[in-house]
N, C-alpha and C positions, 0 to 999 in steps of 0.2 A: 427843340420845339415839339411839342407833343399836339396832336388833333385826334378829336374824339368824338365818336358819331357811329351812323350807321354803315358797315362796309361792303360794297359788290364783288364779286369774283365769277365767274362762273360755275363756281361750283355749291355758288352759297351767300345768301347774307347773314351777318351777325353786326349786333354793337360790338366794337374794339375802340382800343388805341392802338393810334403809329406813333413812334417817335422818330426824329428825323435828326440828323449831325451831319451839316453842312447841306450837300445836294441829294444826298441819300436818306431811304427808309434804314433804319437801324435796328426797329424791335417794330415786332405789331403784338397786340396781346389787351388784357384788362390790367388795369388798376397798375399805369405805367407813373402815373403823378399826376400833377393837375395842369390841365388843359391849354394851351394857350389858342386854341380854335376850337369852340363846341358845337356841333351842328341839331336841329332840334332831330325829330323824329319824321319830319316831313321830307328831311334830306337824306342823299344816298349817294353815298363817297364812292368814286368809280378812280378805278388806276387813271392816270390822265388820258385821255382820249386820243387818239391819230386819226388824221386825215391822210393816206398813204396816195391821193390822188387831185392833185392842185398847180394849178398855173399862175405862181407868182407874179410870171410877166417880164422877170429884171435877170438879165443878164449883160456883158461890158458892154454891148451895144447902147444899153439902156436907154433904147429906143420905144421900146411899148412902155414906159414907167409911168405915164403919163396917165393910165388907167390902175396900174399895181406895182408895188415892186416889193421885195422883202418883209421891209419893216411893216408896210402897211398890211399887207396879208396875214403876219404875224398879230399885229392886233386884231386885226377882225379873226382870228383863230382863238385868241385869248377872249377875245367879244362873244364866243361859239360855244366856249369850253374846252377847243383843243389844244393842246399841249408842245403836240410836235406833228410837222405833214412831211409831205414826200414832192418834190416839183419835179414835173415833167420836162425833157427836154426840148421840146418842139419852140427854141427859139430863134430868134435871127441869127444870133451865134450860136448853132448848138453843141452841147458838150457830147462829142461824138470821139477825141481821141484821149489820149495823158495830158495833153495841152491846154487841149480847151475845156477838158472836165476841170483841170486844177484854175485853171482861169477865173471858170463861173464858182470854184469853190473859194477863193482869194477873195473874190466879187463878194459872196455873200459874206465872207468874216469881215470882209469891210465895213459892210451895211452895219455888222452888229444887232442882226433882229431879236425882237423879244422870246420868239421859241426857239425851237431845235427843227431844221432843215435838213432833211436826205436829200438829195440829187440821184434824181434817174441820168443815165448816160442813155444817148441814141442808138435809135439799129439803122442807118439805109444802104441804101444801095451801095455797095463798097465795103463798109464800113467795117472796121473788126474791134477784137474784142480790146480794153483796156486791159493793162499790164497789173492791175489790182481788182481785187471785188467790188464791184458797186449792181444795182438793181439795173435791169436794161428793160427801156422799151420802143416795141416795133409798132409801126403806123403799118396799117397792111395798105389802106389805101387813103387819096385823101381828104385830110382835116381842115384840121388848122394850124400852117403854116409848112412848108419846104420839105420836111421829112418823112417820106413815104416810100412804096414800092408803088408802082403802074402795074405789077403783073405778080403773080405767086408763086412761078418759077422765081423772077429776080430775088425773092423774099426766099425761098429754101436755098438757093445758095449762098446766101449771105448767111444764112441760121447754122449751115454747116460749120463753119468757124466758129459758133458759139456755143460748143457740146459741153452739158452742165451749169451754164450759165446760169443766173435769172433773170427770164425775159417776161413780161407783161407785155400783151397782144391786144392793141386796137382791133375789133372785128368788125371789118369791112371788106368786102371784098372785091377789088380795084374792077375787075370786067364788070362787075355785075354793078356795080356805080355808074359807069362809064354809058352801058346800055340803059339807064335810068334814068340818065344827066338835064334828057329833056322834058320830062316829069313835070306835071305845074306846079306842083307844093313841095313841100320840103318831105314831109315822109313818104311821098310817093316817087322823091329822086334816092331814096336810103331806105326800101323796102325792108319788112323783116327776114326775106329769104336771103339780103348781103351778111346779114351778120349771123345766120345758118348757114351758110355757107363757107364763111370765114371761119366760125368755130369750129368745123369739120378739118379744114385745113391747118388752124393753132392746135388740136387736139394731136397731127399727124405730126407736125414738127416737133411737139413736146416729148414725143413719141419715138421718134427717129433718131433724136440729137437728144435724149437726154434730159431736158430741161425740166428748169421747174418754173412752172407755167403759173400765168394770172392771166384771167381775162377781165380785161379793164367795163366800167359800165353796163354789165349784161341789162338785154330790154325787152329779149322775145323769148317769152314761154315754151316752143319748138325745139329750144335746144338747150332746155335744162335736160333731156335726159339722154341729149349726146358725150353732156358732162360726167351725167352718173355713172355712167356706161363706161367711160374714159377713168373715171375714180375705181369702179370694181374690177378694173384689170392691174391696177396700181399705179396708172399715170400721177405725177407729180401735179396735181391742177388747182388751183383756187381761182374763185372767185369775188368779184367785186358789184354792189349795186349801189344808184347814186340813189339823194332824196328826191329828186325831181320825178325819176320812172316809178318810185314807192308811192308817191303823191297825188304826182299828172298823170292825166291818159289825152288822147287824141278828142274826146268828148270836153274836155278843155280849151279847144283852139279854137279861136276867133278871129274873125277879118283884123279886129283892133289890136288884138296880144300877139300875132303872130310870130314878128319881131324879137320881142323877150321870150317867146315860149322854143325859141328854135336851137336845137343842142345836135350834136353828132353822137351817138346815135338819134333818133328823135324822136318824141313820145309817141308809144304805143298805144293798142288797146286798151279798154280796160280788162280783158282777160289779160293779155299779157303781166301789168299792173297788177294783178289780182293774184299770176302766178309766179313775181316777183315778190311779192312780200310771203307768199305759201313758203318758197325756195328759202329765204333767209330765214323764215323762222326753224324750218326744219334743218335747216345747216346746208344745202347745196352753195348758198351764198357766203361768203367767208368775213367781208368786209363791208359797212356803210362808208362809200367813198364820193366825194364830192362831187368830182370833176370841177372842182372850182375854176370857172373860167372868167374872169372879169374884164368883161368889154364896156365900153359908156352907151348908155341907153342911145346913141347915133349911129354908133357902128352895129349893134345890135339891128334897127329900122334898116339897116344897109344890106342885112344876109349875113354877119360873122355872127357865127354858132358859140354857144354858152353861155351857161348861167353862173352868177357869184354866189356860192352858200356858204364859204367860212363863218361868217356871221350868225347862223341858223342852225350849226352844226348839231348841239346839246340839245337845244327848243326844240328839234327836231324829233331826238330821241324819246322827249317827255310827252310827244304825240303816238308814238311807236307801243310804249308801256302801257301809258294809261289810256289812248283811246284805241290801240291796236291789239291790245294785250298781249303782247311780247313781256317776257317777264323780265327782270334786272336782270338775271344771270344770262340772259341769250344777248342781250344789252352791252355786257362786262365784255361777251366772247367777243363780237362782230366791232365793238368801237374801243375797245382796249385791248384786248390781249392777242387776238391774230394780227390787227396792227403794227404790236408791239412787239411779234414772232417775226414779222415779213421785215421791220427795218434794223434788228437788234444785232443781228451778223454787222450792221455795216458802222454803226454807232457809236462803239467802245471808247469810253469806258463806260458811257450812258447805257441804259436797261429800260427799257418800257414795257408798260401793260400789266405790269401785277404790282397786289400792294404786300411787299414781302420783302424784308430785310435783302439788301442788293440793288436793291430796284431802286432808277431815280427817284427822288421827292417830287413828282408832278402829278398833279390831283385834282378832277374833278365831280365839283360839289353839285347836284341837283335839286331843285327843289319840287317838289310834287305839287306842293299844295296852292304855288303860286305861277297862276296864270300871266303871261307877258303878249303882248298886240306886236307885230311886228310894225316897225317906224324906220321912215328912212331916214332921220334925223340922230337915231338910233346905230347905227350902220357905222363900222368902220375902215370896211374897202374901201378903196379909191374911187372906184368905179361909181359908187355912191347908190348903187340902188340893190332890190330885192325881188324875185317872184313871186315869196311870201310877203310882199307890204302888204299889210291891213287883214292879215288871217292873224288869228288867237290861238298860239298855244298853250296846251295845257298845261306846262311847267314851267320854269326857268333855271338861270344859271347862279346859284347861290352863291360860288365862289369857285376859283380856277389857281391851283400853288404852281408856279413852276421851278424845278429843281432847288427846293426848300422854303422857295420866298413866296410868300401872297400877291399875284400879279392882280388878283379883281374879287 
């Protein structure tokens, strides 16, 4: 199969062809033969996109599936543009040892979903490391759902056992929640000095033990330059920002939205807002990560925290480019290819993030010129709804290959 069009990298766009034999890119280059996918000019071929930060919902309990599980996350990822995500563990049963990691990994070959699946393994209280590589993340304090620390000593002794690992850090930080708790609103129980605070303390751990660090969702402008500071000593640090803190700020919440608009961490100012999208374009931020969290708009009026964006993933992008002016190549870096760095150790024989002989066949297609209205009819989470219903993005999603075949 040969696709011919315009191509993203970071480092460059040009028209090419790729050819592909079986799940792989084989050749890229001009005048490979004739086409069997041509994209006009208005489109712009990106390695296939990662969401390295999402809550499928489905593990053997499959007890929450009633809102997500697998397969359907998977399509609304194919609905988005993404290719392949990462699922957190924070479930009923969480994959915390070789048991229950292999368990929830049986679990999902079951499912048979239509993309490609990482699994984060747990960090809590106790807990140590698994007997193989896989990505680990720590709740410093709590979320949603059972897997936490109450204190940051508990959380450095537990990190000692995990020297060199990869841990991704929820930043919150459990006292300074705890002293907040009775707060009247939601961002006044989850101020921006818990997640300065926390990132002080993941910067120390990453630092002490080795690791190689992610902090998941950054939201407050304060501690991008605890990061910088943590990066020009040589600390091991990436980060992550979702679309909701790129989008929303706090000047968005209303009596009526309150509900749908409430996430862990939770929107900030619009400085902050202002100095999350500064951060990712100048590269402090590493990844566009969802936090995909799908609840049904009842438990949401309830107080459970998260929004669903698989669905919005790419249309989101096409807001980024053309109304943000983020140019393709910082586009390529942040939703293909550090994605495609952070899950590739653990994936074998699969390769993400570049379009480059080796590299799986998963590819998404953009289109610039064509504006989409978000619709919840349109939608294919579980959960069934959106933040963005009834906002107009500037692009859409032209087409999505996964590992050789044309999934949309």
């Amino acid at each position: 199969m040969i696709i011919q069009g315009t191509l993203v990298s970071s480092s460059g766009t040009f028209k090419s062809q790729i050819r592909v034999d079986g799940n792989f890119i084989v050749e890229v280059g001009p005048n490979l033969g004739q086409p069997d996918f041509s994209f006009s000019d208005d489109c712009l071929i990106f390695a296939g996109m990662g969401d390295i930060h999402i809550h499928a919902r489905d593990d053997v309990s499959e007890s929450q599936t009633y809102k997500e599980d697998f397969c359907t996350a998977g399509a609304a990822a194919i609905n988005g543009g993404v290719v392949h995500a990462a699922d957190m563990p924070n479930n009923p049963v969480p994959p915390i040892t070789d048991e229950s990691y292999h368990e929830k990994t049986r679990h999902l070959e079951k499912r048979n979903p239509p993309i490609h699946f990482t699994l984060y393994a747990g960090i809590g209280p106790g807990t140590r490391p698994l007997s193989f590589a896989v990505p680990y993340k720590a709740y410093m304090g709590p979320s949603v759902g059972d897997l936490f620390f109450k204190t940051l000593e508990q959380l450095d002794e537990t990190l000692s056992h995990y020297r060199g690992c990869n841990v991704s850090f929820h930043c919150e930080d459990p006292i300074l929640l705890e002293e907040h708790a009775d707060a009247a609103r939601h961002e006044e129980k989850r101020p921006a000095e818990c997640e300065i605070s926390a990132t002080r303390f993941a910067l120390q751990m990453i630092e002490k033990y080795e690791l190689n660090g992610k902090l998941c969702h950054y939201s407050v402008g304060e501690g991008l330059p605890l990061i910088r500071e943590a990066r020009s000593r040589g600390l091991k640090v990436t980060c992550e920002v979702t679309p909701h803190h790129l989008y929303f700020d706090q000047t968005d919440l209303t009596d009526e939205n309150r509900g749908k608009m409430q996430m862990n961490p939770p929107l900030r100012t619009v400085a902050d807002r202002q100095a999350m999208l500064a951060a990712l374009r100048e590269g402090t931020l590493d990844y566009l990560a969802t936090d995909h969290a799908p609840h049904t708009l009842e438990e949401n009026e309830q107080g459970i925290s998260g929004q669903p964006h698989l669905d919005t993933f790419g249309v989101f992008v096409t807001w980024l480019i053309l109304d943000q002016k983020f140019t393709p190549e910082q586009a390529a870096l942040f939703c293909s290819e550090n994605p495609g760095n952070f899950v590739n150790p653990y994936v074998s024989p699969k390769k993400f993030g570049k379009i480059e002989p080796g590299y799986t066949a998963s590819l998404t297609v953009l289109n610039l010129k064509q504006p989409v209205t978000i619709k919840r009819e349109d939608l294919k989470t579980k959960c069934g709804w959106s933040p963005f219903e009834g906002i107009t993005f500037p692009g859409s999603i032209e087409a999505v290959f996964i590992e050789g075949r044309k999934a949309r």
